[in-house]
C-alpha positions in Angstrom: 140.4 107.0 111.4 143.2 108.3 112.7 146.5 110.2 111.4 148.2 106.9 110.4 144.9 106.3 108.2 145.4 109.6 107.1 148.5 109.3 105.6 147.9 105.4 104.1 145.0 107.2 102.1 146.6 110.5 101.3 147.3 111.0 97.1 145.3 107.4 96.9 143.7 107.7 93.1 140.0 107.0 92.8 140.3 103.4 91.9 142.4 102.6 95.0 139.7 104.3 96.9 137.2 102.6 95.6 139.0 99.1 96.3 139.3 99.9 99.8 135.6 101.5 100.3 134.7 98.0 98.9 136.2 96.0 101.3 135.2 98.2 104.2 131.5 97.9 103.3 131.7 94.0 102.7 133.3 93.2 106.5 130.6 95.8 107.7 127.5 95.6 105.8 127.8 91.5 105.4 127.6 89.1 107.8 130.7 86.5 107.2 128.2 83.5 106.2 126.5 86.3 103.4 130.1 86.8 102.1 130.8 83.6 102.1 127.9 83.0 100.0 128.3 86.6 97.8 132.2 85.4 96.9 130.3 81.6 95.6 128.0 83.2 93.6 130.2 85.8 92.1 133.2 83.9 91.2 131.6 81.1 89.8 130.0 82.7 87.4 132.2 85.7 86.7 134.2 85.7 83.2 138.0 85.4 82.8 140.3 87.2 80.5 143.5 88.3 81.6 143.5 87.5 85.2 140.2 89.8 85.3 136.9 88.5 87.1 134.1 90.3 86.5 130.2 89.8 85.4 128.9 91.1 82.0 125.1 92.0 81.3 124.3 88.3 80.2 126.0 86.6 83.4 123.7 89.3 85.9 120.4 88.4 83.9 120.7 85.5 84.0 121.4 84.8 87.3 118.9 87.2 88.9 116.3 86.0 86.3 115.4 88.9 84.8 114.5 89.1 81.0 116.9 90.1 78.5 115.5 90.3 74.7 118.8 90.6 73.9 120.0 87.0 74.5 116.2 85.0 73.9 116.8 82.4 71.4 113.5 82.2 70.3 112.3 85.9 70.5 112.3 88.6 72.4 111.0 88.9 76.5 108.2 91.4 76.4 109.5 92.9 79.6 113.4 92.7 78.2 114.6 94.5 81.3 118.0 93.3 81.5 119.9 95.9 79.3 118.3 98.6 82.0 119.1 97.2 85.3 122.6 96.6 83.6 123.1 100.5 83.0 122.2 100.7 86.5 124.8 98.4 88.2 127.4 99.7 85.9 127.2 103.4 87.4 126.3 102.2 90.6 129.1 100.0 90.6 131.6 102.7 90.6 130.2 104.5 94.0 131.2 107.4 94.9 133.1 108.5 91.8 130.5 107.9 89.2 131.1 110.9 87.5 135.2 110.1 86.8 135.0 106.2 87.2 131.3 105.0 85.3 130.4 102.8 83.9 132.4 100.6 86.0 133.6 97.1 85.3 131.5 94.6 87.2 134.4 93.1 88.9 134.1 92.0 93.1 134.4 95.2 94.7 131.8 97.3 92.1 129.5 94.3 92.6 129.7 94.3 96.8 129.0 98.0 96.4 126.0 97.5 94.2 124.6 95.0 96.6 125.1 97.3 100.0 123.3 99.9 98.2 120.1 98.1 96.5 119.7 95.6 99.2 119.6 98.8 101.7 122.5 97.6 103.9 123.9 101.2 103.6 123.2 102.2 107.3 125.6 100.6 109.0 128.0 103.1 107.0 126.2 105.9 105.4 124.3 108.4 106.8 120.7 109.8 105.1 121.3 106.4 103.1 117.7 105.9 101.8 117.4 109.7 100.5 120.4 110.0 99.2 119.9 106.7 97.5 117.7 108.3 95.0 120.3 110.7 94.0 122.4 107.6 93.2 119.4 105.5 91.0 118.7 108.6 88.7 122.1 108.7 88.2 122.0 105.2 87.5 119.1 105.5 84.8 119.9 108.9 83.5 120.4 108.1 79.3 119.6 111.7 77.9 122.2 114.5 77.4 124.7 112.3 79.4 128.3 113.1 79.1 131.6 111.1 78.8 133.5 110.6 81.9 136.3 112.6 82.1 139.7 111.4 83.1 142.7 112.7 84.6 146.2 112.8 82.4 147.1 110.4 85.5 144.6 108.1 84.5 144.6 107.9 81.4 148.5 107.2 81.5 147.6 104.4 84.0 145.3 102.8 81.8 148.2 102.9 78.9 150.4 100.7 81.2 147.5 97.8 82.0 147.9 95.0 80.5 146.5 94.4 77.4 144.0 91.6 78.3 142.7 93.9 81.0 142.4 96.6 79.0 140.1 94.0 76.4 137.9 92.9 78.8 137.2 96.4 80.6 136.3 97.3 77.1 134.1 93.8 76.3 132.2 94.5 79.5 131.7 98.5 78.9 130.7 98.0 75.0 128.0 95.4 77.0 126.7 98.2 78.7 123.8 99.3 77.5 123.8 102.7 75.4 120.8 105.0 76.0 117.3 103.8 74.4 116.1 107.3 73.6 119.0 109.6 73.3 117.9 113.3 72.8 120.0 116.6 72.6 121.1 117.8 76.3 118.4 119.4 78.2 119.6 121.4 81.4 117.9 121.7 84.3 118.2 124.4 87.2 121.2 122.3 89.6 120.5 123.1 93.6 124.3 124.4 94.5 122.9 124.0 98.3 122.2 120.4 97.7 125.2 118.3 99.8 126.4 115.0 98.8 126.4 113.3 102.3 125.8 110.2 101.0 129.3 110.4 99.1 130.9 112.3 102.0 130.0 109.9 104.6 131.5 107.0 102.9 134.9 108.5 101.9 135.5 111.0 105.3 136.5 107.7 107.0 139.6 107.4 104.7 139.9 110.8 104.6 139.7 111.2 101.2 137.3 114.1 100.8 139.5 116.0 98.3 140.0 113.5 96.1 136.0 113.0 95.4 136.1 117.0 95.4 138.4 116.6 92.4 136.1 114.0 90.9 132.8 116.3 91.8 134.7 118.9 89.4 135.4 117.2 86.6 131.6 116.5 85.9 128.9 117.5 87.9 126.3 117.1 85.2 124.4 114.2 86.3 121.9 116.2 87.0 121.8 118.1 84.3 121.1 114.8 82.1 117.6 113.2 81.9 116.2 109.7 82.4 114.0 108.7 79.1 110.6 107.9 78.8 111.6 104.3 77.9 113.9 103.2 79.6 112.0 104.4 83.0 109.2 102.5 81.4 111.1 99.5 80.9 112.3 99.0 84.8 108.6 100.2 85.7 107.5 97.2 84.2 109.8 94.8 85.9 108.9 97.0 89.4 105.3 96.3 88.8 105.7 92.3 88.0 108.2 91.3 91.2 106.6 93.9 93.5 105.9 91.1 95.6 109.0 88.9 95.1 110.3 87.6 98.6 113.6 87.3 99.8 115.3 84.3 97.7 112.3 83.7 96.1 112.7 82.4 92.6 111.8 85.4 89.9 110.8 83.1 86.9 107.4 82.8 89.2 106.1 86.0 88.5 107.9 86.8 85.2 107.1 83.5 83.3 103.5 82.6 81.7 103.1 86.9 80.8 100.5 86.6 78.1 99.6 89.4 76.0 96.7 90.1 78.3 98.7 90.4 81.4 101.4 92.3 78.9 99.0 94.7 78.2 97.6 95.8 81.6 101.5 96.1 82.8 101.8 98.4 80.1 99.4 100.7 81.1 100.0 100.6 84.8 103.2 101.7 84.0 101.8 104.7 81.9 99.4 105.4 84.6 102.7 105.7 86.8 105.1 108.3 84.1 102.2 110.4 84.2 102.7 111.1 87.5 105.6 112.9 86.6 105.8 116.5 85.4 104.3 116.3 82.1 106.6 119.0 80.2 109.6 116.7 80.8 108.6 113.8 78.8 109.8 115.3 75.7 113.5 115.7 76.6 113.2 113.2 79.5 112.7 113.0 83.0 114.5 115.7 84.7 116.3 115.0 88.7 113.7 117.5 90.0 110.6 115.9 88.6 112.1 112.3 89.7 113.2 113.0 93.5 109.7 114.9 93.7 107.7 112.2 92.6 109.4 109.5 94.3 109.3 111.3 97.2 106.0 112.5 97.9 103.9 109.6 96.2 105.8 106.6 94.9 107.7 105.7 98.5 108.3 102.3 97.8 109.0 102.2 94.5 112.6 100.6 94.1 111.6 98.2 97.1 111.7 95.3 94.7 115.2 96.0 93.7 115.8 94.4 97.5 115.1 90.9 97.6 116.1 90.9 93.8 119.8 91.6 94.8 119.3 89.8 98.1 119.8 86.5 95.6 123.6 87.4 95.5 123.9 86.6 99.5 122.6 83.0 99.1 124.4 80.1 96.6 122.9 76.9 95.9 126.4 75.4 95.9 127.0 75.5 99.3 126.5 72.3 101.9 123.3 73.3 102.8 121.8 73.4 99.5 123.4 70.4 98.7 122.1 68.6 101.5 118.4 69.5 100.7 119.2 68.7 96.8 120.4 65.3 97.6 117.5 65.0 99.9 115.1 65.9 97.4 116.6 63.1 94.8 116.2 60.6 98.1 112.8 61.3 97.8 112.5 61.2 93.8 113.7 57.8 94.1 111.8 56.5 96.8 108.8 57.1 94.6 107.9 60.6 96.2 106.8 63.3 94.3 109.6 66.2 94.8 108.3 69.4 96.2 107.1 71.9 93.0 108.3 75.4 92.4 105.7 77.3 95.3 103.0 79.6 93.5 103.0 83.5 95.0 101.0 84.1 97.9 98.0 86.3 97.4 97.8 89.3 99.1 93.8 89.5 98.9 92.2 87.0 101.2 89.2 84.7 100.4 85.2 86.0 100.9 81.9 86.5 100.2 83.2 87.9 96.7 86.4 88.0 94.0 87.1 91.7 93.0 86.3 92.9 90.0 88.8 95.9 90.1 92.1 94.3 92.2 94.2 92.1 90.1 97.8 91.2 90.4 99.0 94.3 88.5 97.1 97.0 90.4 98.3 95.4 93.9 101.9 95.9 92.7 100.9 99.7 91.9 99.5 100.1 95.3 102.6 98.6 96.9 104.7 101.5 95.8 102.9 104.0 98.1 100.2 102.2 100.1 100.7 102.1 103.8 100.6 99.4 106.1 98.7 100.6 109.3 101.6 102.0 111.4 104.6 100.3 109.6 107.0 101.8 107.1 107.0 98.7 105.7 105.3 98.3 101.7 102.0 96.5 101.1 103.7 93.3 100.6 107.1 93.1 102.7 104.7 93.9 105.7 102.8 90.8 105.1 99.3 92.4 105.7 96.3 90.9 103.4 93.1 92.5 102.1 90.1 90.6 102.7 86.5 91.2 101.1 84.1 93.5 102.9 82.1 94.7 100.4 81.0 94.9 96.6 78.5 96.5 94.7 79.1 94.0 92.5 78.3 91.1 95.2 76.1 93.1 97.6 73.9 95.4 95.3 74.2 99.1 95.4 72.5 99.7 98.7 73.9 101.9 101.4 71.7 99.9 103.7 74.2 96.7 102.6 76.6 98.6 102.7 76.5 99.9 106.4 75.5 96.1 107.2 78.8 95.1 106.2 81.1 98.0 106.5 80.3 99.5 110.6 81.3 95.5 111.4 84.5 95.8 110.4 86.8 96.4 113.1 90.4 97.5 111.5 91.5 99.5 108.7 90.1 99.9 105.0 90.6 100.6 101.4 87.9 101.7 99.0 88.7 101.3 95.8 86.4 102.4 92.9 86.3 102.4 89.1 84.5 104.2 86.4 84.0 106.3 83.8 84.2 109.8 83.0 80.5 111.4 82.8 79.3 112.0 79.1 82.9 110.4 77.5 82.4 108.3 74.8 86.0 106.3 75.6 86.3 103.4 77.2 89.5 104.4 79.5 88.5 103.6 83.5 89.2 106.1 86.0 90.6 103.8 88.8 90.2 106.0 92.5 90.7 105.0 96.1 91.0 106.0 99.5 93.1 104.1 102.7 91.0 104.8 105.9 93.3 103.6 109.2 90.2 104.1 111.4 87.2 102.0 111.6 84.1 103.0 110.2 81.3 104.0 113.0 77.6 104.6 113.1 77.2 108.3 114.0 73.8 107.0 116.4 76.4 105.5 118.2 77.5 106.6 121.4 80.0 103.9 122.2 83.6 104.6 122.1 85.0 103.0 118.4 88.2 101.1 118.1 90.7 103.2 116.1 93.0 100.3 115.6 95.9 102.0 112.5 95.0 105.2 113.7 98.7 105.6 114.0 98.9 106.2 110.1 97.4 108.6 108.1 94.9 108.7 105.3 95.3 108.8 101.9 93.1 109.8 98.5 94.4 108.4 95.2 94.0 108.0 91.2 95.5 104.6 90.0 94.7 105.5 86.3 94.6 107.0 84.1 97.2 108.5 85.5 98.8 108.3 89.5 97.7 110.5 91.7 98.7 110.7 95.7 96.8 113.5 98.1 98.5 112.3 101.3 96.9 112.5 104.5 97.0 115.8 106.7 98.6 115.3 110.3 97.8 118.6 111.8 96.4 118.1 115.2 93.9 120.6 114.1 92.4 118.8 111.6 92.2 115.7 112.9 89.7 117.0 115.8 87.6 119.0 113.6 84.4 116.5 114.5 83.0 118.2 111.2 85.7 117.3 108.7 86.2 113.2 109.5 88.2 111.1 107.0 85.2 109.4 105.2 81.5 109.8 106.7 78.2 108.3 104.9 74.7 109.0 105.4 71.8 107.4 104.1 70.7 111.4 102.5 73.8 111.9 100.7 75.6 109.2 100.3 79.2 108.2 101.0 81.8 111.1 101.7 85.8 111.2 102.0 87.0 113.8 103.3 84.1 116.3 102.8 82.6 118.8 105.3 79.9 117.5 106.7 77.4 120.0 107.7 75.6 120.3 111.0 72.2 118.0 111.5 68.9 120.1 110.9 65.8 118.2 111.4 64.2 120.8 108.6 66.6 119.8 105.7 69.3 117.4 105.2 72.1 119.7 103.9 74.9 117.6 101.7 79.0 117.4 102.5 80.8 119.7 100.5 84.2 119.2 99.5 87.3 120.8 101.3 90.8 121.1 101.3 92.9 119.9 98.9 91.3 116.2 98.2 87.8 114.8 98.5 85.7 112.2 96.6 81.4 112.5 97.0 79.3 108.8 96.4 75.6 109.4 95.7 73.3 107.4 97.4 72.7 105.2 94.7 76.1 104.3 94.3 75.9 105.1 91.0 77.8 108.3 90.6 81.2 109.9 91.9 82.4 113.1 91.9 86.6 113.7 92.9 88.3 116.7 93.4 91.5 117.7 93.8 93.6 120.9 94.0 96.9 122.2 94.4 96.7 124.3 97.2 95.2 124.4 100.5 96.2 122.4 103.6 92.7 122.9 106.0 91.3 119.8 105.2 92.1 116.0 105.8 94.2 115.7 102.5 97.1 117.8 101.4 97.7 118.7 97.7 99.7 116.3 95.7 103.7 116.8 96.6 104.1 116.8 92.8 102.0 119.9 92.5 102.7 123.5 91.4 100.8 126.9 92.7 100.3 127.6 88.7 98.2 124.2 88.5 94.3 124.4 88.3 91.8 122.5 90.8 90.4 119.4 88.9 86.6 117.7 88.8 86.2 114.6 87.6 82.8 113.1 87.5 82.4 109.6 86.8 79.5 106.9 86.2 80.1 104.3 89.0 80.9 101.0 87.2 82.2 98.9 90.7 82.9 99.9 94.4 84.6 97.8 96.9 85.8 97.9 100.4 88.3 95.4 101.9 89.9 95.3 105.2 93.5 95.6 106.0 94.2 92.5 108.1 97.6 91.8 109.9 99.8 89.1 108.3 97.1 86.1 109.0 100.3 83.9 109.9 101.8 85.7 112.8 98.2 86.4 113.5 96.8 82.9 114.0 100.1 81.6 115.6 99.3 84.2 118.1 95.4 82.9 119.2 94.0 81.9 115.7 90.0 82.9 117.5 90.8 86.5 117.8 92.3 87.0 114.2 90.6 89.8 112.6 89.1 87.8 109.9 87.7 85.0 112.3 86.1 88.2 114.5 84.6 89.7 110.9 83.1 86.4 110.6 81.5 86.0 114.0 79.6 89.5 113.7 78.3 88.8 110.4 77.2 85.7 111.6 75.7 87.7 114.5 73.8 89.9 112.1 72.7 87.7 109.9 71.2 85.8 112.4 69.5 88.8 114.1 68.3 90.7 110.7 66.4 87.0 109.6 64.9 87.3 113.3 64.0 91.0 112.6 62.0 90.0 109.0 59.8 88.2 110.8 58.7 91.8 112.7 55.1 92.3 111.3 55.1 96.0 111.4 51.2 96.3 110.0 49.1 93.6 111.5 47.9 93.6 115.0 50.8 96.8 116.1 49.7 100.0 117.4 51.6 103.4 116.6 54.0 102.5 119.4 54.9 99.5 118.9 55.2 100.0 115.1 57.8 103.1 116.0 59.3 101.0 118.3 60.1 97.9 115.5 60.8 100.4 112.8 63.5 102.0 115.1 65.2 98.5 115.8 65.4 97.9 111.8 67.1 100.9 111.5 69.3 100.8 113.9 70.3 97.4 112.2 71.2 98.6 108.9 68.0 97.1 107.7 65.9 99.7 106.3 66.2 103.4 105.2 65.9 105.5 108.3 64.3 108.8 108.8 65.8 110.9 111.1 69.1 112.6 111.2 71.0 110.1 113.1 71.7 108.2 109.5 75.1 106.8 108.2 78.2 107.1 110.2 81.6 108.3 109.9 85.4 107.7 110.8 
C-alpha cells in the first residue's frame, strides 16, 4: 500500500478496480483448496460467447438448487425464487461501484465478490462488514423508483470498442436479469448525508482509489432513495424461511422438494407475519432503507443467515478427486449388492418427549431462527446446534399450574414459552402466536437454595410470531436486572403465570396480582385459560425495551386472547457435542432423572392419608410436604416461583 501502489492504481477506471479488488479478496478471503474448488465449479458451468465466461440466472439456479418458475417444464415452483436472488448477485456482483457498474455480468471476479460477501468472509478485508452488509442487500433487492446506471463518456466509448460478441453476451446475461416485480412511481425517502460508506472505503483505500468511487458515489446516489417491493421481499422471505436450517454443503432439494399446498400456505403467511414487521405506511410505494436497516436491525438479526451455507456450495465441487473417490466407492458398494447411502433427511431441532407440539412446526422454527438467541452465542437457532426438548403442554399435561410447576422448577437450563390463541370476543379464526425466551431457570420462590442461572449471559426476549412479528428485546440495565420485584417471568398459584410483570409484595391479608410494566409483558390466569399481552412504545424501566421498530407517535397495545395451547421446552446444548462430552450429565438425561425422582416421590406422597387416624399436626405437617412437591394447591404466600 505504498507509493508504488499508488501510482499502478492512479486513473485505473472502475472496471479495472474492480478486477483487481476481486483478485485481492479471492487470495485473502479463500483458502487455496476453496479456490481451487470455486474456479471447478465456476468454469464448468459458466457459458461462452466470445471468449466471455460468465453464469446467467438459469446456470446460478440451478446449481444452488433454488426454484426458478421461469425454467419448470411442467409448471411453475411455488417458491420461484430464482429471478430474486438473481437481481441480487447481479448488483452485488459489481461491489463497490454498484451505482455506475450494476447489474454486473456474472463473470469470475463479480461471482468471487458475491461469495466473500454472502458467505460472510468479508472480515479479513472490510471493516463493520456485517452492518454495512445490509446497506449492500437492500441495494441488492431494491426494484421500485430505481434508476439507470449512469456512465461516463469514457465508458461508454469503451464499451463501443469491445468486441462484438462481448458486447452480446453482456447484454444476454443483463436482459436475464430480472426486471422489478412491482415497479411503482419513485418514492423518496429522507437520505442520512452523515451516513459513511466504510464498507466501500475500506475495500478500495488499499488501492488508493478513493476518488474514483467518489466519482462513482456522484453519479447516482439514489439507492436509497428507491424502495424494495412488497413482492419481491416476499419472494426471498419465503426461500429464507424454507432453508433456514440448511447446513453447510447440504443439499437444498431436501427442504425445498415435497412443498404441498399445505406447507405452501403456512410459508405464505409466515412470511406475511414477517412484512408486517415493517413500517406499515411503506408498503404502498415499497419498502423504504430506513424501515429495512431498522427492522433488520433491532428484530430480524439473523435473517440473511441462510444466504451462507447457500453460497458456501460454490467452495466445494463434486468433480474433484475426493468426490470422485467416494462416487466410485459408492458404485463399489451398488455392485456388491449394498444398498447406497440415501439422500440424509434434516435434523430436527425439537427433541423427542413426553409430547409433539401442537404450535412448533418446521415453518415457525425457521421464523424463530431469524432473531432467537442461543444462550450466550451470537450464533442463530440452528447454526448453533442447540435443540428444544419438551417440558410442558397444556395440551399433554392439563391446564394445571400444579403440573405445571411439577415439570417446569426441574428444569435446569434455559426456556421458551410459546403460546397460541385467539383474540377475545373475535369471530376470525386468525391465531395470535406469542412467546417469551427465559435464559434463567425457573425457581420456587419457597426456595432458599441458590438456583443455577445457566444462559444468564443472554438476555430475555417477549415476542409476536403472527399475526404479525413483533420483538421487545430484553433490558440490560444493571438496574433492572436486580430489582427482586420485577423478575423475567414469575408464577404463583393466586395469579397465575407472569413475564415480566411487577410482582407486588406478599401480604398474608390479600393476594395482590402482577401488574404489567415497562415496555413488554404478557399475564396467564391461573386457569391457563386466558392471556393478556401488552406492549408499548416507550419506557425502558422494566425487563423489556420497546420494539426497535417503534415510534414515540405509536399507541400502547392490549391484546387479550382465549388460550387455545401453551408449551414450555428447554433450550438444550447441541446433544452431540454434549454426549461426546459425558453422555450422563447431558441436560436432557439430568431432566429425565428428576422427573423420575418426582414421580417416584409424588406416587409415594398419594399414599399420605391426610383424614384417617392424623391429628391437626400431623395433617399440617403432610399437607405442607404436598405442597412443597407441586402436588396440591397451597395456601400461604410462599406459592409459585420466579426467574
Amino acid at each position: 500500500m505504498g507509493a508504488g501502489q499508488s501510482t499502478e492504481y492512479a486513473g485505473s477506471s472502475p472496471e479495472e478496480l474492480s478486477y483487481v479488488l476481486a483478485d485481492r479478496f479471492a487470495t485473502t478471503c479463500f483458502t487455496p483448496l476453496e479456490l481451487t474448488h470455486f474456479k471447478d465449479n465456476f468454469f464448468s458451468r459458466a457459458a461462452n460467447q466470445g471468449g466471455l465466461r460468465y453464469w446467467n440466472e438459469k446456470i446460478l439456479s440451478d446449481f444452488l438448487g433454488i426454484p426458478d418458475g421461469s425454467y419448470s417444464s411442467a409448471h411453475q415452483h411455488p417458491l420461484d425464487a430464482g429471478p430474486v436472488v438473481f437481481r441480487m448477485v447481479s448488483y452485488l456482483g459489481a461491489f463497490p461501484f454498484q451505482n455506475t457498474l450494476a447489474p454486473s455480468v456474472l463473470n469470475f471476479e463479480a461471482m468471487v465478490k458475491v461469495v466473500v460477501l454472502l458467505t460472510e468472509r468479508y472480515g479479513r478485508v472490510l471493516r463493520r462488514g456485517r452492518k454495512d452488509r445490509i446497506k449492500l442487500l437492500f441495494g441488492s433487492l431494491a426494484d421500485v423508483g430505481r434508476k439507470q446506471p449512469v456512465h461516463a463518456p469514457d465508458q461508454d466509448t469503451q464499451k463501443g470498442n469491445e468486441e462484438p460478441a462481448a458486447q452480446e453476451a453482456e447484454a444476454a446475461a443483463v436482459q436475464s436479469h430480472a426486471p422489478g416485480f412491482s415497479i411503482d412511481a419513485p418514492v423518496n425517502d429522507e437520505y442520512d448525508e452523515d451516513e459513511d460508506d466504510d464498507l466501500a472505503l475500506a475495500a478500495l483505500e488499499s488501492l488508493d482509489a478513493i476518488e474514483v468511487f467518489k466519482h462513482d458515489h456522484r453519479v447516482d446516489r439514489t439507492v436509497y432513495e428507491t424502495r424494495i417491493s412488497v413482492d419481491t421481499l416476499r419472494r426471498l422471505l419465503m426461500l429464507l424461511l424454507v432453508i433456514a436450517p440448511l447446513k453447510p454443503l447440504e443439499s437444498v432439494k431436501i427442504y425445498t422438494s415435497d412443498l404441498d399446498a399445505e406447507r405452501m400456505e403456512a410459508i405464505k403467511k409466515e412470511a406475511d407475519s414477517i412484512l408486517a414487521a415493517f413500517s406499515q405506511e411503506e408498503h404502498d410505494g415499497g419498502i423504504s432503507y430506513r424501515s429495512f436497516a431498522r427492522t433488520i436491525y433491532s428484530s430480524l438479526t439473523y435473517l440473511f443467515d441462510p444466504l451462507t451455507p447457500l453460497f458456501e456450495h460454490l467452495l466445494f465441487s463434486k468433480n474433484l478427486d475426493l468426490s470422485q473417490k467416494r462416487k466410485r466407492g459408492a458404485v463399489a458398494e451398488e455392485e456388491n449388492g449394498e444398498k447406497a447411502e440415501e439422500t440424509p433427511s434434516p435434523v430436527l431441532v425439537t427433541l423427542p418427549g413426553s409430547f409433539e407440539s401442537s404450535i412448533l412446526n418446521s415453518t415457525l422454527t425457521s421464523h424463530l431462527s431469524f432473531f432467537l438467541p442461543s444462550t450466550s452465542s451470537s450464533l442463530n437457532l440452528f447454526r448453533s446446534g442447540v435443540r428444544l426438548h419438551p417440558v410442558f403442554s397444556t395440551t399433554a399435561h392439563g391446564s394445571s399450574l400444579t403440573s405445571f410447576s411439577h415439570h417446569v422448577l426441574t428444569w435446569q437450563s434455559a426456556t421458551l414459552l410459546i403460546l397460541q390463541g385467539a383474540p377475545a370476543n373475535s369471530s376470525g379464526n386468525d391465531l395470535v402466536t406469542l412467546g417469551a425466551y427465559i435464559p434463567q431457570t425457573w425457581k420456587s420462590s419457597s426456595s432458599h437454595s441458590t438456583a443455577s442461572n445457566q444462559g444468564s449471559d443472554s438476555l430475555p426476549c417477549l415476542f409476536q410470531l403472527s399475526p404479525s412479528h413483533l420483538l421487545l428485546p430484553g433490558n440490560p440495565s444493571p438496574s433492572i436486572q436486580k430489582q427482586c420485584n420485577t423478575p423475567a417471568a414469575y408464577f404463583s398459584n393466586h395469579s397465575g403465570i407472569a413475564i415480566g410483570c411487577q410482582i407486588p409484595p406478599p401480604s398474608r391479608s390479600h393476594h395482590a396480582h402482577p401488574t404489567p410494566h415497562g415496555a413488554g409483558s404478557l399475564l396467564i390466569d391461573v386457569n391457563l385459560e386466558t392471556a393478556e399481552f401488552h406492549a408499548a412504545p416507550i419506557g425502558k424501566e422494566g425487563v423489556f425495551l420497546p420494539p426497535g421498530t417503534a415510534s414515540p407517535e405509536d399507541t400502547p397495545t392490549k391484546t387479550r386472547l382465549d388460550l387455545y395451547t401453551l408449551e414450555i421446552w428447554g433450550i438444550v446444548p447441541d446433544p452431540e457435542l454434549a454426549a461426546s462430552t459425558d453422555p450422563s450429565s447431558t441436560a436432557v438425561e439430568m431432566q429425565r432423572a428428576k422427573w423420575d425422582f418426582e414421580s417416584r416421590e409424588a406416587e409415594r406422597r398419594r399414599n399420605i392419608n391426610l383424614k384417617a387416624g392424623a391429628g391437626d399436626s400431623a395433617q399440617e405437617s403432610a399437607r405442607w410436604l404436598l405442597e412443597t412437591a407441586g402436588i396440591i394447591g397451597d395456601q400461604g404466600q410462599h406459592s409459585g416461583g420466579s426467574v
